[in-house]
C-alpha positions in Angstrom: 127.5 15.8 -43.3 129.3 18.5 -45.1 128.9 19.3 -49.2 132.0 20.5 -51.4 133.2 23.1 -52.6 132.5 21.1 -55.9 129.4 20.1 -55.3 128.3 23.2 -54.2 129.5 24.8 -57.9 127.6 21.9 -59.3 124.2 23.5 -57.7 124.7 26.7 -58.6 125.3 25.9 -62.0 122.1 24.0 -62.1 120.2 27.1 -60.6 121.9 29.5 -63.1 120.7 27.4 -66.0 117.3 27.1 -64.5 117.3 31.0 -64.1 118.5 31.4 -67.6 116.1 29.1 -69.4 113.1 31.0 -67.1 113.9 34.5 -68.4 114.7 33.5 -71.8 111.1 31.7 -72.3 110.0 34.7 -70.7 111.7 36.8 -73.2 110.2 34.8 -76.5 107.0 35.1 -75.1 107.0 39.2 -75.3 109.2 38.9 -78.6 107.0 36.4 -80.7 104.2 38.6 -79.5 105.1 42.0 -80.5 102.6 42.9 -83.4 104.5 43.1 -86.9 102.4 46.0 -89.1 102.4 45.3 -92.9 102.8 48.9 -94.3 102.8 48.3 -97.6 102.4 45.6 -100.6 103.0 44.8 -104.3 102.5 41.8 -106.8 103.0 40.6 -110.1 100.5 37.3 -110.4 98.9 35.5 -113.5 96.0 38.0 -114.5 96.9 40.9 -112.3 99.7 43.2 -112.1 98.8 44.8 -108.9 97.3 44.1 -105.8 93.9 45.8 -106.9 94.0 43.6 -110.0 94.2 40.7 -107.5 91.5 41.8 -105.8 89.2 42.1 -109.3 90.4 38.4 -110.5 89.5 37.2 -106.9 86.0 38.2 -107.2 85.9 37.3 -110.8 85.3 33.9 -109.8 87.4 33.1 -112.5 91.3 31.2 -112.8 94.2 33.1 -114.8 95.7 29.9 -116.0 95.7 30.0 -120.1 98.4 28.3 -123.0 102.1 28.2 -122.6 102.8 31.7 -123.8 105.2 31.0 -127.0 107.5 33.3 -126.1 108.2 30.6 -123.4 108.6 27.1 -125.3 106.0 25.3 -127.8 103.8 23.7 -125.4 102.1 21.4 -128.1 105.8 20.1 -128.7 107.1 19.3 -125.0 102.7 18.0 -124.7 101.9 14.3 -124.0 98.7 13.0 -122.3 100.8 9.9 -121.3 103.1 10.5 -118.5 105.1 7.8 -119.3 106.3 9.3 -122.2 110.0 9.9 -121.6 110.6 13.8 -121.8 107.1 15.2 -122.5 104.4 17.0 -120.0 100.8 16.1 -119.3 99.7 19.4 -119.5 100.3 22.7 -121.7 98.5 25.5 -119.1 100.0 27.0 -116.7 99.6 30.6 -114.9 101.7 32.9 -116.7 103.0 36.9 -116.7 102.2 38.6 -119.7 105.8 39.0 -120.1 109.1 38.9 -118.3 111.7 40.2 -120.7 111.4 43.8 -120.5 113.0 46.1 -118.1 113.9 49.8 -117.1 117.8 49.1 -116.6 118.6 52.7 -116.2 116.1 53.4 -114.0 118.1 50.8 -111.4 121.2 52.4 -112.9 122.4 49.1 -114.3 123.9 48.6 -117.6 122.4 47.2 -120.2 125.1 44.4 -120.4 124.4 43.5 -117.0 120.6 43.0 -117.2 120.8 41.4 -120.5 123.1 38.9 -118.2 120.2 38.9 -114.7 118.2 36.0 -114.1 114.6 37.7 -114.7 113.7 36.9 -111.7 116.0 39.3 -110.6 114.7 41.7 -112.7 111.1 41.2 -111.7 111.8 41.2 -108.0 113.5 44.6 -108.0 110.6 46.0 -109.7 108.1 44.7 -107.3 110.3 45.8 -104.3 110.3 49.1 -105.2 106.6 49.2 -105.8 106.0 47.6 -102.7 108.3 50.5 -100.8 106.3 53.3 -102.9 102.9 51.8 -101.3 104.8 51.8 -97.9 105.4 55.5 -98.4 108.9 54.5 -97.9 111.8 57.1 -99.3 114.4 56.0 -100.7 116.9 58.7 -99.3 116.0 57.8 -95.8 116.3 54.1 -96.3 120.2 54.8 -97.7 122.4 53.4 -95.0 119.4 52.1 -92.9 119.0 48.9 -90.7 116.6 47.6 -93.2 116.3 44.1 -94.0 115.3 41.6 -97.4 114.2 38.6 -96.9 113.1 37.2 -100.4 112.3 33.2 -101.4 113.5 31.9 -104.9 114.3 28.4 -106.0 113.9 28.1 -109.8 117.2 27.5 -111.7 115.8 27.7 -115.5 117.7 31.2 -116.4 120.8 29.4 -114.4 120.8 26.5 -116.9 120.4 28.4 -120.2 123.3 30.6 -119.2 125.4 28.3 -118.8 124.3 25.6 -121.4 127.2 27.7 -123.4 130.0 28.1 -121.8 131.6 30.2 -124.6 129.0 33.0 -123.6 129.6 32.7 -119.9 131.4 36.7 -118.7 132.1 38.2 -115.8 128.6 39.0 -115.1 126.6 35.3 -115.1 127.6 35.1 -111.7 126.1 37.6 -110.2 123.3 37.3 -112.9 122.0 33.8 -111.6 123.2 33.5 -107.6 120.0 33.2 -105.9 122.0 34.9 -103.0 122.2 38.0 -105.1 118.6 37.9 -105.7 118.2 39.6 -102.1 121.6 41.6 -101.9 120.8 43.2 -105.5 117.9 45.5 -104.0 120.1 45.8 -100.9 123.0 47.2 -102.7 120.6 49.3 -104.8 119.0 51.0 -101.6 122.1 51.2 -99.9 120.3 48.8 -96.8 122.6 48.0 -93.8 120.1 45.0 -92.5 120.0 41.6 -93.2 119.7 40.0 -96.7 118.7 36.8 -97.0 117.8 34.7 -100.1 115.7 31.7 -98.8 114.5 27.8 -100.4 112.7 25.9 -98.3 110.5 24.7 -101.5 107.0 26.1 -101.8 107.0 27.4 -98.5 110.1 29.8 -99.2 108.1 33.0 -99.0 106.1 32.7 -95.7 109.0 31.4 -93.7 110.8 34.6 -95.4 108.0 36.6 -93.8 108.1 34.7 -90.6 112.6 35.5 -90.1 111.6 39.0 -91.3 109.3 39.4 -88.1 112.0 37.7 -86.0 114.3 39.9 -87.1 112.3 43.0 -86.8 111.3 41.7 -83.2 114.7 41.0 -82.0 115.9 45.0 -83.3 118.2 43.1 -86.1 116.7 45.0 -88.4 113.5 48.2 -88.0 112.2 47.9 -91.7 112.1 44.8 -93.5 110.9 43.4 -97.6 109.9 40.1 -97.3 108.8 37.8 -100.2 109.5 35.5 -103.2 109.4 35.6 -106.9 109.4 32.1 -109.2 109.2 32.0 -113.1 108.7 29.3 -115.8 111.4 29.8 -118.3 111.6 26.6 -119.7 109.8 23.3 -119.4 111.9 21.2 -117.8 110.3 21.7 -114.4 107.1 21.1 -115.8 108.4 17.7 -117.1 109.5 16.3 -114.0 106.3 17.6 -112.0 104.3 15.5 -114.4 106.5 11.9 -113.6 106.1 12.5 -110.4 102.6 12.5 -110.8 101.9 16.3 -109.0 101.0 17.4 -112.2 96.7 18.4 -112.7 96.4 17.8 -116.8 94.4 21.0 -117.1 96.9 23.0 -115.3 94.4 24.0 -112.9 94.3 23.3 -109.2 91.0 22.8 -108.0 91.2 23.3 -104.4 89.1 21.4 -102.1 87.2 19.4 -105.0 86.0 16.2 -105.9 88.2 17.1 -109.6 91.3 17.6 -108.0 93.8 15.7 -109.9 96.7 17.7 -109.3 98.2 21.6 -109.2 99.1 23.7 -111.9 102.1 25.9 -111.9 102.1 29.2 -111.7 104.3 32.4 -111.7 104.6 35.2 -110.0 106.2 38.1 -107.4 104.8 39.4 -104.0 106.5 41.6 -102.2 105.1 43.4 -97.9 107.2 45.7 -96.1 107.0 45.1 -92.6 107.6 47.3 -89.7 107.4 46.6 -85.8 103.5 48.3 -85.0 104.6 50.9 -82.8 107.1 52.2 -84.7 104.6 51.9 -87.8 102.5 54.0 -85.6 104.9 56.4 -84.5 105.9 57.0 -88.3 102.4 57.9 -89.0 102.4 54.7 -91.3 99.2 53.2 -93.3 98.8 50.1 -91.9 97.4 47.7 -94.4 97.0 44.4 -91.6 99.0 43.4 -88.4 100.8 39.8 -88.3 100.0 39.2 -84.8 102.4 35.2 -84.6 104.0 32.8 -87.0 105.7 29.6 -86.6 108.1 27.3 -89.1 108.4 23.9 -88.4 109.3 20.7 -90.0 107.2 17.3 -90.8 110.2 14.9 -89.7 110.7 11.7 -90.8 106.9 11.0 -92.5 106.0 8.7 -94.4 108.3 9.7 -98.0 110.4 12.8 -97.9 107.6 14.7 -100.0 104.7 13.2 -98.0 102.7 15.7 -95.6 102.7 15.3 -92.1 99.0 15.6 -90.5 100.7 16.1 -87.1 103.5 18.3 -87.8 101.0 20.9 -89.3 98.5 20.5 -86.6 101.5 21.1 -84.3 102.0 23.8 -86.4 99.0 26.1 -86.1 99.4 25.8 -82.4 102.1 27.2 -82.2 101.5 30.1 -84.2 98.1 30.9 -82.2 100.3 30.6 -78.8 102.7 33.0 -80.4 99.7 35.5 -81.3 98.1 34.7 -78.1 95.2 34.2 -79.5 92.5 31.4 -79.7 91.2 28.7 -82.3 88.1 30.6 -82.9 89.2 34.1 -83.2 90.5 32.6 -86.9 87.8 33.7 -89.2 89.6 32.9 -92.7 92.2 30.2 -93.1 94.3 30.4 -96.8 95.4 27.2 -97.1 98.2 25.9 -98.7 95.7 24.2 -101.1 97.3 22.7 -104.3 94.2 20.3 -105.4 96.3 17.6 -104.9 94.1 14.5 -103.8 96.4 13.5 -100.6 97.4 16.9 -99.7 94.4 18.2 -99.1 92.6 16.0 -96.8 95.7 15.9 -94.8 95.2 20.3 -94.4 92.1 20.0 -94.0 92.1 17.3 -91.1 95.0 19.5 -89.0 92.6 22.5 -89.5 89.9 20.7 -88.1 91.4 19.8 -85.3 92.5 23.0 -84.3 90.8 26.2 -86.1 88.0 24.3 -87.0 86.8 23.1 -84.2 82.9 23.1 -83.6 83.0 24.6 -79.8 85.8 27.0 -80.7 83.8 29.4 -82.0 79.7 30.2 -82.9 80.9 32.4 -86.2 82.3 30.3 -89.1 85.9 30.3 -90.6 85.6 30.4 -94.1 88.4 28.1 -96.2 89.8 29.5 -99.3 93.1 28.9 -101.5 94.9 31.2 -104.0 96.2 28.4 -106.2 92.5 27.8 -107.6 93.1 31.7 -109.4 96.5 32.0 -110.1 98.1 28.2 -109.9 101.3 26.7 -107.6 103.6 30.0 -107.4 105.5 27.9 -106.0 108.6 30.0 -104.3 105.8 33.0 -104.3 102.9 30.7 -103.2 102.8 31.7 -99.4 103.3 35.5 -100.0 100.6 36.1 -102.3 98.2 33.7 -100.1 99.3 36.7 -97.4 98.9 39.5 -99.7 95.2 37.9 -100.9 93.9 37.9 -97.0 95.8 41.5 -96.7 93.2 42.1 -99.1 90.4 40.1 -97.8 90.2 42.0 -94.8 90.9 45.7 -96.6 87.6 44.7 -98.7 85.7 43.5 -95.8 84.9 40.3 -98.2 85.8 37.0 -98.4 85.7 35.8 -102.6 84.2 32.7 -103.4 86.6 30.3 -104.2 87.4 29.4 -107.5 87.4 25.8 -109.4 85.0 24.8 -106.8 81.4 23.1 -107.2 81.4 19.8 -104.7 83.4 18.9 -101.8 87.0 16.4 -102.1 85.1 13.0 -101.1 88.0 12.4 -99.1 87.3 16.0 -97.3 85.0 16.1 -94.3 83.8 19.5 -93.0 81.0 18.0 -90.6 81.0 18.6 -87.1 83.3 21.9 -87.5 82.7 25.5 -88.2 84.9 25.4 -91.8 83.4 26.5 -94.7 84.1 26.7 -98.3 82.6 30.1 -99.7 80.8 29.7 -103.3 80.4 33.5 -103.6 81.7 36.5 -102.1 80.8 36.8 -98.8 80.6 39.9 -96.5 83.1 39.7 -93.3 83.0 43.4 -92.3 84.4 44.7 -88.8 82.7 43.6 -85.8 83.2 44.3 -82.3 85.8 42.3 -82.2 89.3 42.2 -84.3 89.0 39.9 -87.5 91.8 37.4 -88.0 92.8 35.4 -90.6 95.6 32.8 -91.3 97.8 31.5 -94.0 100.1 28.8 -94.7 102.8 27.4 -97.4 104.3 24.0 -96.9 107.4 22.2 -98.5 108.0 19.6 -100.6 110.9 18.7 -98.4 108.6 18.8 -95.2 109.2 22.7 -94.0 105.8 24.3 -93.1 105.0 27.8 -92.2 102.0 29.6 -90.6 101.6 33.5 -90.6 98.4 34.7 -88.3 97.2 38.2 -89.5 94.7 40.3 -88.1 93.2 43.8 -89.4 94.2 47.4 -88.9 93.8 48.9 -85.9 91.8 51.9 -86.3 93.7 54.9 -85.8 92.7 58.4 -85.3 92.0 60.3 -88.5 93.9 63.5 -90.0 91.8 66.6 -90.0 90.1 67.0 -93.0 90.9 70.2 -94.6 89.1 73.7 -94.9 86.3 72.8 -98.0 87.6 74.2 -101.4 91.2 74.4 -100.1 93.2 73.4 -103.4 95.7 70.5 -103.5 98.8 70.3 -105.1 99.2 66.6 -106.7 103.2 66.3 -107.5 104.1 63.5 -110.3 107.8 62.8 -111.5 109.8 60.3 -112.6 113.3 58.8 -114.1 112.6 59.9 -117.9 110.0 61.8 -119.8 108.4 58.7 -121.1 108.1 57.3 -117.3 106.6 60.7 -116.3 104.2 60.4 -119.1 103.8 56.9 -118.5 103.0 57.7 -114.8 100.6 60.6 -115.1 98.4 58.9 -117.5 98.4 55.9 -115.0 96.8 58.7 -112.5 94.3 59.3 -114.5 92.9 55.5 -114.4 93.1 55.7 -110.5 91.6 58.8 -110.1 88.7 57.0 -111.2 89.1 53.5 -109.2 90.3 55.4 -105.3 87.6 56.6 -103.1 90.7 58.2 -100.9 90.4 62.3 -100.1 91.7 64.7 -102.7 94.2 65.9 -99.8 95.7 62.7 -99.0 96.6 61.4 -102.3 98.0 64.7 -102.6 99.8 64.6 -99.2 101.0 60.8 -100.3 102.7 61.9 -103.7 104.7 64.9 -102.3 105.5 63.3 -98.6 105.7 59.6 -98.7 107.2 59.4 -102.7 111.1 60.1 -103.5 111.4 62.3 -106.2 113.2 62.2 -109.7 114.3 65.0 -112.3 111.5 65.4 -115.1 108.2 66.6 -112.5 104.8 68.3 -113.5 102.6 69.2 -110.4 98.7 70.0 -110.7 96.1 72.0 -108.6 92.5 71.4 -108.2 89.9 71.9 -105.4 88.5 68.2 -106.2 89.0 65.4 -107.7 87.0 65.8 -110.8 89.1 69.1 -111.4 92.3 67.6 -110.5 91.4 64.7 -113.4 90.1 67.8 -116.1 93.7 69.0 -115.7 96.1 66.3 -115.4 94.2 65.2 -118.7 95.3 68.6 -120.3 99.0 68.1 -118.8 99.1 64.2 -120.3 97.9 65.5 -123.7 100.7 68.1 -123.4 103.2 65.7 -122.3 102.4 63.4 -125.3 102.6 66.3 -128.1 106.0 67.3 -126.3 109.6 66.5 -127.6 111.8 64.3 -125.2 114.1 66.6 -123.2 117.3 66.2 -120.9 118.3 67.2 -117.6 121.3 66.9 -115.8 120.4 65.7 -112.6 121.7 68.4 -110.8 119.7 70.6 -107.7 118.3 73.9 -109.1 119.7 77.1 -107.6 116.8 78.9 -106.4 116.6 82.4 -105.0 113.9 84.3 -103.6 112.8 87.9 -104.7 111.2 90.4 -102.4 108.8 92.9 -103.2 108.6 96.4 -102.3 105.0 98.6 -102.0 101.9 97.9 -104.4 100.8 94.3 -104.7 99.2 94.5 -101.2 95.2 93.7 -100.9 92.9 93.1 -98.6 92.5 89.5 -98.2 95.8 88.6 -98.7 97.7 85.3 -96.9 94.2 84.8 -95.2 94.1 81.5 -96.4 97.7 80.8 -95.5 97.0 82.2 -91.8 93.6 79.7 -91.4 95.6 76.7 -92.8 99.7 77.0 -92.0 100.3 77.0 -88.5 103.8 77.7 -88.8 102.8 80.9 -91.6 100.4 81.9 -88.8 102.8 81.8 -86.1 105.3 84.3 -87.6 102.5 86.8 -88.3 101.7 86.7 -84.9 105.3 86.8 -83.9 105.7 90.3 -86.3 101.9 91.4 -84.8 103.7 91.2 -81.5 107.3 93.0 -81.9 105.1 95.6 -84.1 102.5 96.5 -81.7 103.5 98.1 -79.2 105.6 100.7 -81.2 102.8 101.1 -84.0 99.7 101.8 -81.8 97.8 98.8 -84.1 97.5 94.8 -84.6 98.8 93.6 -87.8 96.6 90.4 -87.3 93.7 92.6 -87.3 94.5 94.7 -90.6 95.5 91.4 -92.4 91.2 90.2 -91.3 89.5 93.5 -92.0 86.9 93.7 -94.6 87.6 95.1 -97.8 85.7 98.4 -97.2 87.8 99.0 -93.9 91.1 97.8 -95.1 93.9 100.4 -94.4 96.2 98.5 -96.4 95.8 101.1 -99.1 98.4 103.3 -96.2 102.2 103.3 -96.5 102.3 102.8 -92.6 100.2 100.2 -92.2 100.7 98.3 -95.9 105.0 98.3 -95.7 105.0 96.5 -92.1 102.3 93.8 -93.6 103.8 92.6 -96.4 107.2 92.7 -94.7 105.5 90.4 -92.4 103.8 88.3 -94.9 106.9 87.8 -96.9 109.0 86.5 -93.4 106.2 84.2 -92.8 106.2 82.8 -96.7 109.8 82.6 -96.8 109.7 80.5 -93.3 107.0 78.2 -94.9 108.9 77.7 -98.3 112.1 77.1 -96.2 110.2 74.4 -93.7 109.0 72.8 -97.0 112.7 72.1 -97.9 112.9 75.2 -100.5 115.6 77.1 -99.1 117.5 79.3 -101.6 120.7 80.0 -102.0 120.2 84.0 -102.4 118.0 87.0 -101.6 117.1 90.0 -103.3 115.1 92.8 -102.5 113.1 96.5 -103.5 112.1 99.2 -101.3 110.8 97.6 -98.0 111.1 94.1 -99.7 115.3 95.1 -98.8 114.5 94.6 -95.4 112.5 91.2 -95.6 115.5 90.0 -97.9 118.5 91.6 -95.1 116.1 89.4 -92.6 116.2 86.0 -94.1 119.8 86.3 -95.4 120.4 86.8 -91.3 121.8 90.1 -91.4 119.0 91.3 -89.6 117.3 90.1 -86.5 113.4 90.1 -86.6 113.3 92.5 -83.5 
């Protein structure tokens, strides 16, 4: 029986598509599990303006949730307890920035007239962003025309509505003052960033499944550096009007997580901001990393039971997924952040797809402690997810796990027999072990998208050689305007007392891993408490000194070169012990030298005081001919390079050298 040509064509297509879908699932399965390092981090939540803020209200114990602010609307006058009160809200609390209207335009190099015309959430993204690339270490000179990518969550229209409520005031900036798209392609045209920018709504999960394409995209090369998170604010009350008919609404404002109380979220307000990387590179760019995200996973609920119902299954489904894309199992989870918002359906539903999966009795002997953000800061809604992520970030830095707040007896509804979850009441040690700790977060939508980030802690990497004891560091501070640099060192003087980091990598981190502006003051100090003494005397100086100008433009710097007389005994000793590439021209001089002076230069430049012969022409003109090459080459390797040379006497020489007249020979 013969086959045709056709039928033969028909086969082989079959076996090509076979093939094809084999080596892409193949494919996936090395992509999803490429480690994503978060190298850096920033917030701006209720009660805390930083991440180590966050970390003191989390073991406050203690919500940030407080009055409508009244530079926000008159929460008495939108306030009823009924919710059938046409136009009013059931509650007047809510989690809330101290404020939102101020903002360093020219430091961004906008005009006035243009931020006056930005949707502050704008505003307040940017800032984060670029606090979140100053943790990362990230310049911004080398990120200009990079692949780098922003992935940022907002959904809030408030600013959008009062702009154009008159449409007498609307210019040729409201656009671009209120597009959500522009949200993520403002910081992208600001940096200069080549990768992908992406503004993303999928309700309050907006922020983790911005985390979760920023790993894709990181894992598929689309991008090598990514910003991923989202910002939401309360500018006017409308939001907080319709929350309350649909009955979300908690009439304190507070979301009590997990309790018998819960009644309800609160809102809440806020930006988070990580900067991601793909691990080896992280590595490779001798990178802090702060955590790893080892899988996530987005899915949908599908057609539940209402549109804004949760789906029991779908999230289930969910966490699955993520620990097959982390390749890890249920019980390696030791801290779940839930999506949480006190809402009386909501969180049984959670809390049953964790059980079933996480929190499973035989999955583990250690427990996996439960927690949610909300109970501190309130719904952030478009933010939610990414300070939920920045919160374990934090959990595992700290080695603790804070009790959770708005907690003091278990949902009725909730059952946590017969698994190994747990609700902590206080803060809890969860210090490294033998083996990695994990943790886990998710966000879901109102519309039905859920996401699920799986994190695990930093690997330990070797350390940097500590330094030669007494060796002084050089701690470099500038910034945009004298007030900023002013601003800035004081701020140094409050950490100073806070960080337990070495003297020489804080110093190292603010002259390497920080760009650089026009108005600068630098101190040197063998410690820390010395370093403080003096930066104190330079902020009282700063203070009691008038505002100056620059123009912005690169110094012209030339170097001088000195003939015979300032040589001593013991001099570039400490240069020769620390500066390898110092050392390695003296040695280079020692050797040319030599052979044609009968002596060792390396051996002068160590003799005691008492039989130093620096004191002789012979002997003191080659050495500090020598020492000034080598300074010149360190200087130059530093990025000083100048523009011309002068010399006197043998100093002529060292000067005809660098200028490359001369060869060293």
């Amino acid at each position: 029986m013969s086959v045709s040509a056709t039928r033969l064509g028909e086969l082989s297509s079959v076996k090509l598509a076979l093939m094809a879908k084999r080596v892409r699932s193949e494919a996936q399965a090395v992509l999803r599990a490429d480690p994503i390092a978060i190298v850096g981090m920033s917030c701006r939540a209720p009660g805390a303006a930083s991440p180590a803020a966050f970390w003191r209200l989390l073991c406050s114990g203690k919500d940030a949730v407080r009055s409508v602010p009244s530079d926000r609307w008159d929460g008495d006058a939108w306030f009823d307890a009924d919710p059938s009160v046409p136009g009013k809200a059931i509650t007047k609390e809510g989690g809330f920035l101290d404020r939102v209207d101020g903002f360093d335009a020219a430091y961004f190099g906008i005009l006035p007239r243009e931020a006056e015309r930005m949707d502050p959430q704008q505003r307040v993204f940017l800032e984060v962003a670029i606090e979140a690339l100053d943790d990362a270490g990230q310049l911004r000179e080398r990120l200009r025309g990079s692949r780098s990518g922003v992935f940022v969550s907002s959904y809030q229209n408030d600013y959008e509505r009062l702009a154009y409520a008159d449409l007498d005031a609307i210019d040729e900036r409201t656009l671009t003052g209120t597009l959500h798209s522009v949200l993520a392609n403002r910081l992208s045209y600001l940096l200069d960033l080549r990768g992908p920018s992406l503004s993303i709504d999928t309700a309050c999960s907006s922020s983790l499944v911005a985390v979760h394409l920023a790993c894709q995209s990181l894992r598929t090369g689309e991008c090598d550096l990514a910003l991923a998170g989202g910002v939401s604010l309360m500018i006017t009350p409308g939001l907080m009007v319709s929350l309350s008919k649909v009955g979300f609404m908690a009439p304190d404002g507070r979301c009590k997580t997990f309790d018998a109380s819960a009644d309800g979220f609160g809102r809440g307000e806020g930006c988070g901001v990580v900067v991601l990387k793909r691990l080896a590179d992280a590595i490779a760019d001798d990178d802090r990393v702060l955590a790893v995200i080892r899988g996530s996973a987005v899915n949908q609920d599908g057609r539940s039971t209402v549109l804004a119902a949760p789906n029991g299954l779908a999230q289930r489904d969910l966490i699955l997924e993520a620990l097959a894309n982390a390749e890890l199992d249920p019980g390696q989870i030791g801290v779940i952040e839930a999506h949480g918002t006190g809402t009386p359906l909501g969180d049984p539903i959670e809390v049953e797809a964790l059980a079933t999966t996480v929190g499973r009795a035989e999955a583990a002997r250690s427990p996996c402690f439960l927690t949610g953000a909300k109970a501190w800061l309130g719904h952030l809604e478009a933010a939610a997810g990414v300070m939920g992520l920045i919160k374990l970030v934090l959990t595992l830095e700290h080695g603790a796990v804070p009790g959770q707040a708005n907690f003091s007896a278990l949902n009725p509804h909730i059952s946590l027999a017969g698994t190994r979850l747990t609700i902590p009441k206080e803060l809890t040690p969860w210090p490294r072990g033998s083996t990695r700790r994990c943790a886990a977060v998710s966000a879901f939508g109102v519309g039905g998208t859920n996401a699920h980030v799986i994190v695990e802690e930093s690997p330990a990497l070797p350390a940097s050689p500590e330094p030669t004891a007494g060796t002084a560091g050089i701690l470099p501070l500038s910034a945009a305007s004298p007030g900023a640099l002013r601003a800035l060192a004081a701020s140094w003087l409050s950490f100073l007392d806070e960080t337990r980091a070495p003297l020489h990598d804080l110093c190292y981190s603010a002259a390497r891993r920080r760009s650089h502006y026009d108005f600068r003051l630098a101190v040197a100090a063998t410690d820390a408490a010395s370093l403080k003494e003096r930066l104190a005397e330079r902020v009282a100086a700063l203070e009691a000194a008038p505002e100056t100008t620059t123009s912005g433009e690169r110094p012209r710097v030339g170097f001088v070169f000195s003939g015979q007389g300032p040589q001593w005994y013991a001099m570039g000793r400490e240069l020769m012990t620390e500066e390898p590439l110092f050392r390695a021209a003296i040695d280079e001089c020692d050797a040319l030298l030599a052979p044609r002076s009968g002596w060792s230069l390396r051996a002068e430049l160590a003799a005691s005081e008492s039989e130093s012969r620096l004191g002789r022409t012979d002997v003191a003109q080659p050495a500090l001919f020598a020492l000034q090459v080598a300074l010149a080459r360190l200087w130059q390797a530093w990025g000083l390079a100048p523009e011309g040379v002068v010399g006197h006497s043998v100093g002529e020489i060292a000067a005809l050298h660098v200028a490359g007249v001369l060869s060293l020979e």
